[in-house]
C-alpha positions as CSV (number, residue, x, y, z in Angstrom):
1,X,5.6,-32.5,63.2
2,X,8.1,-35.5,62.3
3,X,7.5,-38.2,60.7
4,X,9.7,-41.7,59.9
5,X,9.3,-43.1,56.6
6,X,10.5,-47.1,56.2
7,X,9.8,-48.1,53.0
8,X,12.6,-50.1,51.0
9,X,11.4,-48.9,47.3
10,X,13.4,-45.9,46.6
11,X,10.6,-44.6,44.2
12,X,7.4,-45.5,46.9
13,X,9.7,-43.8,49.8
14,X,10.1,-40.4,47.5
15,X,6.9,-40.3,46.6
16,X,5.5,-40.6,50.5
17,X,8.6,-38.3,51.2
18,X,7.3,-35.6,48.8
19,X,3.7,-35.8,49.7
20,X,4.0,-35.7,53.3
21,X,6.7,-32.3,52.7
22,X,4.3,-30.5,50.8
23,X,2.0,-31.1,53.8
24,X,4.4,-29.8,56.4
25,X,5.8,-32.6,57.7
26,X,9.3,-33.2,58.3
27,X,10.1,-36.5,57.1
28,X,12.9,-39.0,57.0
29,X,13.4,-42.0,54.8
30,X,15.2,-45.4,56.3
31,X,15.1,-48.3,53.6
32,X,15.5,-51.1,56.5
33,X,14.7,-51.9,60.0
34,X,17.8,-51.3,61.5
35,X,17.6,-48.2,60.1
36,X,14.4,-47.0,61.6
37,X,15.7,-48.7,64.7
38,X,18.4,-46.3,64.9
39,X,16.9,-43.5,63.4
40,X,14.2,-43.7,66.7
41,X,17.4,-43.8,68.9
42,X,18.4,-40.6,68.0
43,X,15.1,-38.6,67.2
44,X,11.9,-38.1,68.1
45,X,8.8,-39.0,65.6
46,X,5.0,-38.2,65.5
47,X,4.7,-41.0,63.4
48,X,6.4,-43.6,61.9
49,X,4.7,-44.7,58.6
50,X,6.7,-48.6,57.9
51,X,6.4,-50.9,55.1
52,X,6.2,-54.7,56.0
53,X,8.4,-56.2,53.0
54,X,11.9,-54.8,54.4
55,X,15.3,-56.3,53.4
56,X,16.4,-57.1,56.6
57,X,13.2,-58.2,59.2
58,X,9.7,-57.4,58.2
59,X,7.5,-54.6,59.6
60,X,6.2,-56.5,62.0
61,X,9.3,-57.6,63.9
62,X,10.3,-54.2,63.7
63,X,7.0,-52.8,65.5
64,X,7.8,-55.3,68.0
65,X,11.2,-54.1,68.6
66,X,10.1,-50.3,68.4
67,X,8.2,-51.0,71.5
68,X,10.5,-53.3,73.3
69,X,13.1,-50.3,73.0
70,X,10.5,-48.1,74.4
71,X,9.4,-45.9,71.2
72,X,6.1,-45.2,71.5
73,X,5.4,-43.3,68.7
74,X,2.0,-44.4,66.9
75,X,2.7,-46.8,64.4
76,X,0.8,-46.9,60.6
77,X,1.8,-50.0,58.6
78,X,1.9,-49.9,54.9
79,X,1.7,-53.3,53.1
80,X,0.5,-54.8,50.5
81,X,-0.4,-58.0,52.4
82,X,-4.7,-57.8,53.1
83,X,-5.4,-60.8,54.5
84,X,-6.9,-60.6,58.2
85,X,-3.7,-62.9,59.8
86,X,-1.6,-60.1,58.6
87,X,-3.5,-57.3,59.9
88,X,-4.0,-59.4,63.8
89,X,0.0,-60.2,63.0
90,X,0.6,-56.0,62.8
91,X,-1.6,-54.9,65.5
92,X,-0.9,-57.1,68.2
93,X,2.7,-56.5,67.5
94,X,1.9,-53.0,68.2
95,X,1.1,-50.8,65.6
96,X,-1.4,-48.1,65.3
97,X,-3.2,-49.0,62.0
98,X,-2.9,-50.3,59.1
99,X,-3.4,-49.2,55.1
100,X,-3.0,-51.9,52.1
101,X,-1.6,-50.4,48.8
102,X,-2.5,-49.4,46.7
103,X,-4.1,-46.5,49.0
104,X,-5.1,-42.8,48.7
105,X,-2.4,-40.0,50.2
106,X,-5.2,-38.0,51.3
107,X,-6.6,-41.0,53.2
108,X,-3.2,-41.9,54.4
109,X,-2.5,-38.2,55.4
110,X,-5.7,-37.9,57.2
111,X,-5.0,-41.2,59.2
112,X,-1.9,-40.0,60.2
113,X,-3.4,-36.6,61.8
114,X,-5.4,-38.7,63.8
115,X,-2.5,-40.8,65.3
116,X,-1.3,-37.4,66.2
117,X,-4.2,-36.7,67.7
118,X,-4.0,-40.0,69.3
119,X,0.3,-39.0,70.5
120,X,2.8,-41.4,71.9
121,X,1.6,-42.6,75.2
122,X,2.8,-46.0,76.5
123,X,1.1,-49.3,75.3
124,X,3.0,-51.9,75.9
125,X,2.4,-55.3,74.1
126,X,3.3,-56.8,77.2
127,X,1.6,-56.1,80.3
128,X,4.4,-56.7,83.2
129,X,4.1,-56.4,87.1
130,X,7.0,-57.2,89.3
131,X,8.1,-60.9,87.5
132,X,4.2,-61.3,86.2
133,X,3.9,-60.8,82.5
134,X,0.5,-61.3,80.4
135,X,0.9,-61.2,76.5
136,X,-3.0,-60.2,75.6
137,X,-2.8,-61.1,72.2
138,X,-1.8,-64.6,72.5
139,X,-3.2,-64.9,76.5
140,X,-0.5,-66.8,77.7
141,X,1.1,-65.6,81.5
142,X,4.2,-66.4,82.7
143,X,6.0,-66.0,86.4
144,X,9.3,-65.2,85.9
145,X,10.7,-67.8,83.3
146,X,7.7,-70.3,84.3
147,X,4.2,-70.5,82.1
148,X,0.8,-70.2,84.0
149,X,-2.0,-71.9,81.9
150,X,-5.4,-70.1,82.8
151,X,-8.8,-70.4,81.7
152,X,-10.8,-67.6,79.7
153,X,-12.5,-66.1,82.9
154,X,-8.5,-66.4,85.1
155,X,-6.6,-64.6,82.4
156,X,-9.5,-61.6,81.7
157,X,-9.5,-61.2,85.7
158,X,-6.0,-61.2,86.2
159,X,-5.0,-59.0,82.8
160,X,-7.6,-56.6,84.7
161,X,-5.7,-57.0,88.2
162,X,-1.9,-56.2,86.1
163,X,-3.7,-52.9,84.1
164,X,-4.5,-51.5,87.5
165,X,-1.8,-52.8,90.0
166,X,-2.3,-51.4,93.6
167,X,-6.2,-50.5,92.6
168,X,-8.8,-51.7,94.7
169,X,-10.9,-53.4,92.3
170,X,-14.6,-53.9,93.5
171,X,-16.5,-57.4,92.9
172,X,-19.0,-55.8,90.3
173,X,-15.9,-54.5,88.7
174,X,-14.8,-57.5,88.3
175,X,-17.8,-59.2,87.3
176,X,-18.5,-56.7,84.7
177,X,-15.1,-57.0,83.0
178,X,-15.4,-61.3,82.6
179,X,-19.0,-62.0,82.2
180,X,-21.8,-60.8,79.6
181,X,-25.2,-59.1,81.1
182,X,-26.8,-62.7,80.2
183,X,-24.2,-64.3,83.4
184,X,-26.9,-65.6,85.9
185,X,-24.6,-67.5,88.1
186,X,-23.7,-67.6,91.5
187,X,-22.8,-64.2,93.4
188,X,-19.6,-65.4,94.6
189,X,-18.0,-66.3,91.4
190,X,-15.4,-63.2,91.3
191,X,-14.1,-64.7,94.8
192,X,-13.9,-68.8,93.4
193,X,-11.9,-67.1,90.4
194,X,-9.6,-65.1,92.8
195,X,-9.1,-68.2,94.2
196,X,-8.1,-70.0,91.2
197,X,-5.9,-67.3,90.4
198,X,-4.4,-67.7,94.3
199,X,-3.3,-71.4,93.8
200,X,-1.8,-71.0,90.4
201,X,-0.1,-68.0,91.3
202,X,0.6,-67.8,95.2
203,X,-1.9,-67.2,97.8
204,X,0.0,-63.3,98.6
205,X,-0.5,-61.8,94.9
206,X,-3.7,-60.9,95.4
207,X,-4.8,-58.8,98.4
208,X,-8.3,-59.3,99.8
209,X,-9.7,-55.5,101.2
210,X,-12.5,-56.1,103.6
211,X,-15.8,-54.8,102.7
212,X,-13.7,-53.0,99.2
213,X,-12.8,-56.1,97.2
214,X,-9.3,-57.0,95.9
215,X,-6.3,-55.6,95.1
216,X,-3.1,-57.1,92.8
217,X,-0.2,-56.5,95.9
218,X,2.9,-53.6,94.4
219,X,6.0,-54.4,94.0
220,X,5.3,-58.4,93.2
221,X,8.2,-60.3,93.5
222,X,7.5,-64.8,94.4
């Protein structure tokens, strides 16, 4: 196993370096985050273990790039920033998990098996069909360079519709995935939200199957 250390503080990056040795990881050391940027370019990691406070761009923007390049190695960031803003700010920009210092190795070590566990399978920040893009974590839509403002119940129907995109997706599906067990209104609300969806976003995006239920239409293109 291989792992990418980014941590700026010569004497915190030997120390995880050393630890994570004696454990039998193979482990590199890149003190910024074009550094790890490159390092990702040229090598494949298990893990990448990344400090936020980086002399260039902070851990999070770094995440965020990771992913945008297409590494999608399981992320754990180190920080000594607790508050919960920083820990929404980490995850949603794609990591994995998240430990404040100071922190036990055995507990880090142990986190880091189960990202392994876990591997590198894609999970984009930004869910993208044809020129649809949803960003989950701050529920805004966009069709090519043009914003689509959508309610609550629009956007958790239509992220739905880009997660499975040529899926027939059944009404009590649907229904299950926007509203709570205590929902006690009319039966056809799934197709008066499709319809929202149809006028905000064109009336061929999504596909009615008879007697099925709906379907978002591959490849999109408006």
């Amino acid at each position: 196993m291989r792992l990418l250390i980014v941590e700026d503080e010569p004497r915190m990056a030997a120390l995880l370096r050393r630890g994570f040795v004696e454990e039998g990881y193979a482990s590199d050391v890149a003190g910024r985050g074009a550094d790890c940027l490159a390092n990702v370019s040229m090598a494949d990691y298990d893990v990448v273990v990344l400090d936020v406070l980086l002399p260039d761009f902070d851990g999070f923007e770094v995440c965020r790039r990771l992913r945008q390049q297409g590494c999608w190695a399981p992320v754990l960031i180190l920080t000594a920033r607790d508050s919960i803003d920083d820990r929404v700010r980490g995850l949603d920009a794609g990591a994995d998990d998240y430990m404040v210092k100071p922190f036990s190795f055995a507990e880090l070590c142990a986190r880091v098996r189960a990202l392994i566990r876990r591997g590198g399978h894609q999970r984009p920040t930004v869910l993208q069909v044809g020129s649809l893009r949803l960003d989950p974590a701050t529920r805004l839509a966009w069709l090519d360079q043009d914003e689509v403002h959508l309610s609550t119940k629009e956007f958790a129907l239509l992220e739905l519709f880009v997660r499975h995109p040529g899926q027939v997706l059944t009404r009590s599906r649907l229904l299950d995935h926007a509203w709570d067990f205590t929902f006690d209104g009319t039966s056809n609300v799934v197709d008066q939200y499709v319809a929202y969806l149809r006028r905000k976003l064109g009336a061929d995006l999504i596909e009615t199957v008879r007697g099925a239920g709906y379907r978002l239409r591959p490849p999109f293109r408006k």
